[in-house]
N, C-alpha and C positions, 0 to 999 in steps of 0.2 A: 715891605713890598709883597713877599708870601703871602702875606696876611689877607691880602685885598682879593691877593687869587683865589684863595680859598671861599672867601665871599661870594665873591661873584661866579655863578654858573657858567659850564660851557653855551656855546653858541645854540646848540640845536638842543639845550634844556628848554631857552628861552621860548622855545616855538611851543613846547610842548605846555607849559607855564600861559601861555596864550591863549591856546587852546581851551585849556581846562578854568581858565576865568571870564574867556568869553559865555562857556557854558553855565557857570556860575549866573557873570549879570544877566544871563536870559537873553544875550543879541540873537539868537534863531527866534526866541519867542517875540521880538523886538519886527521883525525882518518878517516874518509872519503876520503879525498884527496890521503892519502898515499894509503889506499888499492886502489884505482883508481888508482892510478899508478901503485899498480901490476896488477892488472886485463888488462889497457893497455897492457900488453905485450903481453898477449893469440893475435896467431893471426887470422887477419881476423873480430870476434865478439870484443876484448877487447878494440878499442874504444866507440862502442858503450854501452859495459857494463860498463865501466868505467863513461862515462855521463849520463849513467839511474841511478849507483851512487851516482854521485857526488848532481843531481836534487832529489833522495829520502833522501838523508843526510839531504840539507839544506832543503827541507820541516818537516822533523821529526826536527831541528834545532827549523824552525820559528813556530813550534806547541808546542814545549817544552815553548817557550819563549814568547808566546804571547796566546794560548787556555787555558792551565794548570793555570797557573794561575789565569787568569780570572774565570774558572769553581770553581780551589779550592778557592776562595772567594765566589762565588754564595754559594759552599756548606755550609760554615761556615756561611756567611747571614744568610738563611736556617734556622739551624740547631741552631743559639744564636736565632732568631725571635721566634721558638718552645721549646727554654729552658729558654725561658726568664725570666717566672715566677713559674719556677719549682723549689718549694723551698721546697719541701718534700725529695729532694734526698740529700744523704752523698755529697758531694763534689767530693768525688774520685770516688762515682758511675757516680754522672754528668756527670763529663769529658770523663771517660769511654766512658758514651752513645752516647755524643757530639761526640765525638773522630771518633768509628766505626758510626754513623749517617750518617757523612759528607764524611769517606771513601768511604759508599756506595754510595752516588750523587756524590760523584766524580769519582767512577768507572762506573757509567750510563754516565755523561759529557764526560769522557775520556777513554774509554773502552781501555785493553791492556795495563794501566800504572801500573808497579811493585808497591806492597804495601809500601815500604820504601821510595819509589819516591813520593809516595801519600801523606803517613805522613808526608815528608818533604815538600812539596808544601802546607801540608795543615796549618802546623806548621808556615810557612813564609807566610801564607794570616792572621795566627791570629795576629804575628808581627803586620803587617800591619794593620789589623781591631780595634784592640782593644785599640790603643790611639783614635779613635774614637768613640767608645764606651764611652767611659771614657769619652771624652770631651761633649759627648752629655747626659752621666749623670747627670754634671755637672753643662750644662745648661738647663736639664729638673728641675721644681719648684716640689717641694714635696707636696703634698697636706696639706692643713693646717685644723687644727682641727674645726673651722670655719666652712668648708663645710663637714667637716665629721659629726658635729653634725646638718645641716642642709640635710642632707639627711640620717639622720637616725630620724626624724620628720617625 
């Protein structure tokens, strides 16, 4: 029965996992097209608005999928380098503060992205960050009592 948990992602993975293959199949570039083909019809302008379309689609396209998430990783960088050794706070305030921290540099990097688009992007740079983290825990040495009593001499 562990077993299956393990498998299967939490809840609000899913969304993000959504997100990021809707981007994939191209439904903005999908959603785009089709209104371009209504707007084609108007005559006279509705080619030409139809290709100012189609050209703002796939740049808001190739910015979801290539700035956003570079940004929401810079902000979580960020934002774990300044929480790094803040071990005065509850756990649940940290994240908290982490949480809205990195919103905010991510709404300065990205201005105009919805807060749920944020959270989700931000939520899939930590995926991402945090087996690295961990692995460089891992290979950071702890200090040994050795030099802790040589620099308290």
């Amino acid at each position: 029965m562990d077993f299956l948990k393990d498998l299967i992602p939490p809840g609000n993975l899913w969304l993000v996992w959504l997100i990021q293959a809707a981007l994939a199949v191209g439904v903005i570039m999908l959603v785009v097209n089709f209104l371009a083909g209504v707007v084609s019809a108007i005559p006279g302008v509705g080619p030409v608005l139809a290709q100012i379309l189609r050209l703002l689609g796939g740049q808001y396209q190739k910015w979801l999928t290539e700035h956003v998430p570079k940004a929401a990783e810079q902000a979580v960088l960020a934002v774990e380098e300044r929480y790094r050794r803040a071990v005065d706070l509850p756990p649940d305030e940290r994240a908290r503060r982490k949480l809205e921290e990195a919103l905010k540099i991510l709404n300065e990097l990205a201005p105009g992205l919805k807060r749920d688009v944020a959270v989700k992007m931000i939520e899939a740079a930590l995926a991402r960050i945090r087996p690295q983290y961990e692995q460089k825990a891992e290979l950071t040495p702890e200090p040994s009592a050795k030099g802790v009593e040589r620099d308290a001499r």
